[in-house]
N, C-alpha and C positions, 0 to 999 in steps of 0.2 A: 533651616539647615544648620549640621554642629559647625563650630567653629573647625577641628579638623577636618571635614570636611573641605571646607572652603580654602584651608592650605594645602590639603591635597592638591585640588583642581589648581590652583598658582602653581605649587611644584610642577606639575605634569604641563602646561602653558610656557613655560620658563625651560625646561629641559625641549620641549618640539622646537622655542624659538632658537635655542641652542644649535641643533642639530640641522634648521634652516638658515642659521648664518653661518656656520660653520665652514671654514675654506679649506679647498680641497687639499690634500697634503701630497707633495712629492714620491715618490718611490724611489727606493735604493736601487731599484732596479736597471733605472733607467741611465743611458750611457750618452759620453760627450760629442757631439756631433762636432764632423770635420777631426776627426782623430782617428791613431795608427793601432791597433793591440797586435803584439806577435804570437800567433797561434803555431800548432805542430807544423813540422816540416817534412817533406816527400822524403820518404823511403831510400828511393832514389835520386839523388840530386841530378837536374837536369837544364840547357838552356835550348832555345827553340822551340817549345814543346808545345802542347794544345792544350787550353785548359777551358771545359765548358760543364755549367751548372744543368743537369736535367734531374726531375723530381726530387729536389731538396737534396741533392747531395750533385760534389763535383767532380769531375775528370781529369784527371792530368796525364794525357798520353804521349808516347814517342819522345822526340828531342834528340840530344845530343848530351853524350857523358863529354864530350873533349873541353878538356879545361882550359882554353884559351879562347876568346870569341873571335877573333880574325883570321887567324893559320884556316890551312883548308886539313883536318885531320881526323876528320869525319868521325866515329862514336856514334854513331847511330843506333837508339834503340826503338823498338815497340813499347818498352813499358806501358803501363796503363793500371793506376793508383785510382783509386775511390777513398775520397774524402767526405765524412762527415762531421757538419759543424755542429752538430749536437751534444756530440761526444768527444770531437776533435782526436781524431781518429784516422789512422790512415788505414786501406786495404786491396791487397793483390786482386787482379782482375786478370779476364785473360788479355795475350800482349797482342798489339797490331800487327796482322800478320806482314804486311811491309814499314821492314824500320826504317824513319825520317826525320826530318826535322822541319820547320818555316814554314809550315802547312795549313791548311783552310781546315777551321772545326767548324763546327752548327750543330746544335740538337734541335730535333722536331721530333716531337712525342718523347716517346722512349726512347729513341735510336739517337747516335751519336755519328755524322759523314764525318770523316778525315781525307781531304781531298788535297792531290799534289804535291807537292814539298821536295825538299833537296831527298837524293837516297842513296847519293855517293860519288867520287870525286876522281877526277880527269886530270891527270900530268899532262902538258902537252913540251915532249922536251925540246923542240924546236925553238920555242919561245921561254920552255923553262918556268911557267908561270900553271898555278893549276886553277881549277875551277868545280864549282857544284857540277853533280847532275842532275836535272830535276825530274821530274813524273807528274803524269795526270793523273795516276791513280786514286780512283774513289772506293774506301775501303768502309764501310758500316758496322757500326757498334749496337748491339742490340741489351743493352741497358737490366733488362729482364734478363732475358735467358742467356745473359754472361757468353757469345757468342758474335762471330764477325761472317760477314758477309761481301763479296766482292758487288757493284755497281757500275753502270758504265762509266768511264774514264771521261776525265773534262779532255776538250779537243787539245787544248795545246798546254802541253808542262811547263811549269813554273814553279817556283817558289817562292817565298816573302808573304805568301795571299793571308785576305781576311775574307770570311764569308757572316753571314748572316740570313737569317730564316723571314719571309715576307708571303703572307696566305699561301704557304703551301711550297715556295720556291727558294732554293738556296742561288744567294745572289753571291759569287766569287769575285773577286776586286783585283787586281793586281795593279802594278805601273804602269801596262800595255793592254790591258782589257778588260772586263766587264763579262763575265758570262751567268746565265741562268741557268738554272739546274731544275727540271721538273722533278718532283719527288713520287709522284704517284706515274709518270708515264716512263721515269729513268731515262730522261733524252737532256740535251743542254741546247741552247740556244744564246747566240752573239749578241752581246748589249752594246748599249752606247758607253764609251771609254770615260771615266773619272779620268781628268788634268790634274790628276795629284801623283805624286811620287812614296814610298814605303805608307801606302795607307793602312788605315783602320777605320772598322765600320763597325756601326750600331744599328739599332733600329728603334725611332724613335716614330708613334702612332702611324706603325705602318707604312713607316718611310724608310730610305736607308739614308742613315749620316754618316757618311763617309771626311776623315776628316786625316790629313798627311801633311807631308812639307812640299813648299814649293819655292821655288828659287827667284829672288827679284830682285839678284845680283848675281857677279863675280865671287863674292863669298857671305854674302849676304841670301836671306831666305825666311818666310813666315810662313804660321801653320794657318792653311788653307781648309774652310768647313764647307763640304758640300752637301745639299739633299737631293738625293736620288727618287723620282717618281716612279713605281715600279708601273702604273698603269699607262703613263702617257712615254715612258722612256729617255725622260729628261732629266738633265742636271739645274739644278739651282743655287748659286754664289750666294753663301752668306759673309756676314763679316769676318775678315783672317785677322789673328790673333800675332801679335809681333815677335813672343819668341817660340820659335820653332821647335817642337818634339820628333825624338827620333828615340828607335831602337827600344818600343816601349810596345804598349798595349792601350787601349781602350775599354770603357763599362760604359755602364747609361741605367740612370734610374728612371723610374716608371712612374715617378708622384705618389705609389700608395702609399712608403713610410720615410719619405724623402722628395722633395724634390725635385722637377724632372729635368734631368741635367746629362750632359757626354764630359765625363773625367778623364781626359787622355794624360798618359803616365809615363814617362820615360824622362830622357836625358836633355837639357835645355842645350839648345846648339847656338857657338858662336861666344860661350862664355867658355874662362877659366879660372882657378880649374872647373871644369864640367858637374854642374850641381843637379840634383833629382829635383824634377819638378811634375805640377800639379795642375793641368790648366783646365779650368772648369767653363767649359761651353752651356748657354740656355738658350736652347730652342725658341722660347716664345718671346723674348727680349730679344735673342740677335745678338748675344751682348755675350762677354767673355769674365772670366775672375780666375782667381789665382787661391789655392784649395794649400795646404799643408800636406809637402812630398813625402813617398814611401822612407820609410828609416833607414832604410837599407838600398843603397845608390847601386843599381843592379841594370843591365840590360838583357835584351832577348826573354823576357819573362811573361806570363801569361796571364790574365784576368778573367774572372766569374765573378755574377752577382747574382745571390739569392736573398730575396726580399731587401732590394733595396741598398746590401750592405754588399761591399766588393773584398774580393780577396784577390790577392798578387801573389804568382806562387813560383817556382823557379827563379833561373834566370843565370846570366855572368854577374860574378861580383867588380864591380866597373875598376875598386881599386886592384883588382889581381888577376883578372881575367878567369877565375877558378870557374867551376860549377856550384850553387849552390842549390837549397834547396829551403829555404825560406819560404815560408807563408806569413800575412801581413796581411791583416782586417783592416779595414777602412770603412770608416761610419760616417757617408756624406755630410756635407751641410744643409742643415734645417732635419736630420736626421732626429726622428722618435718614432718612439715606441707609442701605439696607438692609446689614448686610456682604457681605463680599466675600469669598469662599470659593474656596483652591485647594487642590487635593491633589499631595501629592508621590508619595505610597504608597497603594496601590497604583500601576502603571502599567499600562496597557493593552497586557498582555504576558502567559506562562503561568509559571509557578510550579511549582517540585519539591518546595512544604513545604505541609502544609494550616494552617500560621500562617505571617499575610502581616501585615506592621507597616500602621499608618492613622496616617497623617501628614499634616498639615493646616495649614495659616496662616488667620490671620482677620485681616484691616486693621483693625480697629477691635475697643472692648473688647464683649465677648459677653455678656449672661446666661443661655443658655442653648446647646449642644452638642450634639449626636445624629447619627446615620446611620441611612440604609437601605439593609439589604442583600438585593438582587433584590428589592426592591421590597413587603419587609413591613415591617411600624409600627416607627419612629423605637427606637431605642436612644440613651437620654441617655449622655454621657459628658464628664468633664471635661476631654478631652484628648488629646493623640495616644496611643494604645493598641495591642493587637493582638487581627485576627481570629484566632480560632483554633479550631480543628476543624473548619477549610474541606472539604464533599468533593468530589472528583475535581470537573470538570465545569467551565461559562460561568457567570461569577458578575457584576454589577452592585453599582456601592455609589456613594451620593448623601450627604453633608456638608451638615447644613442650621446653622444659626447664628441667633438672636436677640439683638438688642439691646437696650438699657434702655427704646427707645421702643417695644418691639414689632415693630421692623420685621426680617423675617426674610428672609436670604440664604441663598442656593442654591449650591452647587457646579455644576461640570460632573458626568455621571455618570460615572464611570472601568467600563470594561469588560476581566474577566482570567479568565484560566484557572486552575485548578488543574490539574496534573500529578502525581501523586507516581507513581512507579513501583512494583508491586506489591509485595512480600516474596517474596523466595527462599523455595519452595514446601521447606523443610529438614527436615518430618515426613517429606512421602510418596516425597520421595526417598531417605531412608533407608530407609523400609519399600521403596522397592525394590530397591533394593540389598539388602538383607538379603533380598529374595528370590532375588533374581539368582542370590547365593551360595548359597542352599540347594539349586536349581536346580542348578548347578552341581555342587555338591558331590554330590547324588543321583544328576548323569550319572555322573560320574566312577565313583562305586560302580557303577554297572551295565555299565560299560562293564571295568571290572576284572574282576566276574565272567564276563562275557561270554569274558574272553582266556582265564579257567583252564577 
């Protein structure tokens, strides 16, 4: 073998070990978990209003235009904005045909319930003092076809409520009740009462977390977490958190690209002056923490989450009582972006060796490595490797990747052949050859004595 030759093969040895130590490089892409970005603002600035995420894009219906949050001076609209965070972008939809405000949202499928809320207001001048009116009306948003539809009414009006979606039933909350909402048969039924005051509710693996204030004094009071069983119809006490939220909203992430946690957001009660805060509940811990508050010290505003990240939209501005109309990303803690996985090796092409190298990048750092190939259980690995004792044949192989937060990225799937060409069959062609010749050798004698 030439001498270049053999620096060949070192070069090509030395660049593979390269690109199997190589560590994996960050993405610019990638954004700071537990932090605020301010994105476009509604159209309409509005407080009270309902704000709920269906098919990648969000809602923000109804509220209240009146710029002061305590007066009773009603402002009530239908509006209904459609936001996309793609584009950040807002857009006209049609308006709720009854205007309200502090009312119960939920999407299931495509459709949007808007159920109850204030819808206009009572002097009573005996006492001089006025008050909401409220409504059980359940009015339906149908997401597709840009159209509303009436539903039966919850039995008893209210306003303030939270609702939430649980296989198939919208579950409505209030300070004095609990009801259930069948979606397929449009009938409601009496639950058993949450002991909480101005709640908000989630749903966390098919549970409801209901989580409000509760009073454990004269002017004293903590936030109370409860979980709701929708199957057996029971409350369950978890640990209450000491400072108290009001006049806010709730989210809840799901673990796919965060965490799975209840961020309830409003106004911490009992301090001054009165600060925006961030109280981050964990279901599986029991346990509470304290998250980096909205920027914008706002009440009555409303929360969506799509994949994971929340947005805060509306609201009163708390220093002036105004309307605004702010929007405000929030990127939980332990918040990422899943990796990002490419393969170099194999290619989508056949092969003369049944060892084929597995070559890989990941943008960001991994904890965890593995493949499947044609589609059986993950093989860990710490790094580019090689298959080997490929046989003949259509083979598949998938690149999966974990990060620190859990969040797990996918390759493309790479589709190859194996090819090897058989072995020179070198037994049985000697054995015939050595027949051949014996053959042979045996005519020849008989054809010799043939001549004498």
């Amino acid at each position: 073998m030439s001498k270049s030759v053999v620096v060949l093969f070192v070069l090509v040895f030395l660049m593979a070990s390269c690109i199997i130590a190589a560590n994996p490089v960050f993405s610019s892409a990638d954004v700071a978990e537990n932090s605020w970005v301010s994105k476009a603002g509604l159209q309409q600035a509005r407080a009270g209003l309902g704000v709920v995420a269906v098919s990648g894009k969000i809602y923000a219906i109804g509220g209240t235009t009146s710029s002061t949050s305590y007066a009773f001076t009603g402002g009530f609209v239908g509006t209904n904005e459609e936001y996309d965070p793609e584009t950040d972008t807002w857009a006209s939809k049609a308006s709720m045909p009854t205007s309200r405000a502090s009312f119960a949202i939920a999407a299931y499928q495509t459709k949007i319930y808007c159920i109850g809320g204030a819808v206009g207001i009572s002097f009573d001048e005996r006492t001089g003092f006025s008050s909401y009116n409220a409504s059980g009306v359940n009015e339906v948003y149908d997401t597709v076809t840009n159209t509303w539809e009436t539903k039966a009414s919850m039995p008893y009006a209210e306003l303030g409520l939270k609702a939430s979606v649980v296989n198939g039933k919208i579950y409505v909350v209030g300070g004095a009740f609990t009801y259930a909402y069948d979606i397929e048969n449009d009938s409601w039924a009496l639950k058993k009462q949450a002991p909480v005051s101005h709640p908000w509710s989630v749903v966390v693996d098919n549970k409801l977390v209901v989580t409000g204030e509760f009073s454990t004094g004269l002017v004293s009071s903590e936030q109370k977490i409860l979980i709701y069983d929708t199957e057996t119809d029971n409350w369950n006490e978890g640990t209450s958190e000491p400072t108290a939220v009001v006049e806010g909203a709730a989210g809840a992430t799901t673990g796919l690209r965060a965490p799975q946690r209840v961020y309830v957001l409003g106004l911490a009660v009992n301090q001054h002056p009165t600060p925006s805060t961030n109280q981050v509940y964990d279901p599986e811990t029991d346990a509470w923490a304290t998250a980096t508050p909205m920027p914008t010290n706002r009440t009555h505003f409303g929360v969506a989450v799509i994949n994971d990240v929340l947005y805060a939209i509306g609201g009163y501005l708390y220093s002036s009582g105004e309307v605004t109309g702010v929007n405000e990303q929030y990127y939980p803690i332990g918040y990422g972006v899943p990796p990002e996985i490419k393969i170099a090796s194999p290619e989508n092409k056949a092969y003369n060796s049944s060892n084929v190298s597995l070559i890989f990048t990941v943008n960001k750092s991994a904890n965890w490595t593995g493949y499947s190939l044609n589609g059986e259980n993950n093989v860990t690995i710490a790094g580019n490797t090689t298959l080997s004792g490929l046989p003949n044949g259509a083979h598949n192989l998938t690149v999966y990747g974990t990060d620190q937060f859990g969040n797990t990225g996918v390759s493309e799937t790479v589709f190859f052949n194996i090819d090897v060409p058989e072995p020179f069959p070198t037994a049985p062609v000697a054995a015939g050859i050595t027949s051949a010749v014996i053959v042979g050798i045996g005519m020849l004698i008989y054809f010799k004595k043939r001549k004498h």
